[in-house]
C-alpha positions in Angstrom: 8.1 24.0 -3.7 9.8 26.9 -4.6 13.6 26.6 -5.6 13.8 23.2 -6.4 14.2 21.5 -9.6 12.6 18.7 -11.2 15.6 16.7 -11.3 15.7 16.3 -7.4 15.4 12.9 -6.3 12.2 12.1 -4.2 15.2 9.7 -2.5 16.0 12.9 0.0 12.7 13.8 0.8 10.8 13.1 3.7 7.8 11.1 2.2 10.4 8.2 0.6 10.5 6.9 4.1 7.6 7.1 5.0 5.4 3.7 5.3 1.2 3.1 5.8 -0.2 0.2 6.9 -3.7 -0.7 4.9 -6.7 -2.7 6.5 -8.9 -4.4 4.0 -11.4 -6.5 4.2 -13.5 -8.7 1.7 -10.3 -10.3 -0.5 -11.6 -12.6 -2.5 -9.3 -15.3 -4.3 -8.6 -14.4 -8.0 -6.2 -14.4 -10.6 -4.8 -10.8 -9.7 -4.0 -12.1 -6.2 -2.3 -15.6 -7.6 0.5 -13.4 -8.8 1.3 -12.4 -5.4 4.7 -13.8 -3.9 3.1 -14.7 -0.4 -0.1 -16.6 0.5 -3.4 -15.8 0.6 -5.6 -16.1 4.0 -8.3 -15.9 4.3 -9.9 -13.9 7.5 -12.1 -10.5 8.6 -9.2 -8.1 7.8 -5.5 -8.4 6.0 -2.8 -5.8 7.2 -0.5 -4.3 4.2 2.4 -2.6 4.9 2.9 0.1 1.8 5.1 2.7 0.8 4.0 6.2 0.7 5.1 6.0 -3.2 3.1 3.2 -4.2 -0.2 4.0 -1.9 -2.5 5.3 -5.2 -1.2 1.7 -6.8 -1.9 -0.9 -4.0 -5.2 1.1 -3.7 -6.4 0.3 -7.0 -5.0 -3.3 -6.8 -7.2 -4.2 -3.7 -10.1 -3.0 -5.3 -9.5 -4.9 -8.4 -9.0 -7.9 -6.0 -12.5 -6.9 -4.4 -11.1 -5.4 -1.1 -12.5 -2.5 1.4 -10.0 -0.7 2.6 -11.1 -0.1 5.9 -8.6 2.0 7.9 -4.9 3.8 6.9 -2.3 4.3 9.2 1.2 5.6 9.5 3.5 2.2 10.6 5.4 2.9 13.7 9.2 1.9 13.9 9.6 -0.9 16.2 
């Protein structure tokens, strides 16, 4: 982007708000996802609601944790 420095904050831009939801399927239980704050369940598919920032990081956790991510979509605003 033309005109616009390096030391801009990513904070003003329209992708900082912006929020995905993952499907996965196949999580396994293992020591990656013992860490986690919140419970594992076990079912077909897992919903993960993840910031546009952090989507190349959550999509290298899941496949560490054995995970398909199945579908990506944009979360709507309720």
């Amino acid at each position: 982007m033309l005109g616009q420095s390096a030391l801009v904050g990513t904070s003003s831009t329209p992708s900082s708000s912006r929020v995905f939801v993952y499907e996965v399927t196949g999580l396994r239980q293992n020591e990656e996802n013992d860490k986690n704050s919140y419970p594992f369940r076990r079912s077909g598919s897992v919903f993960i609601k993840v910031p546009y920032s952090r989507m190349n990081e959550e999509m290298q956790r899941i496949t560490r944790m054995g995970g398909t991510i199945v579908n990506i979509s944009p979360a709507t605003v309720d």
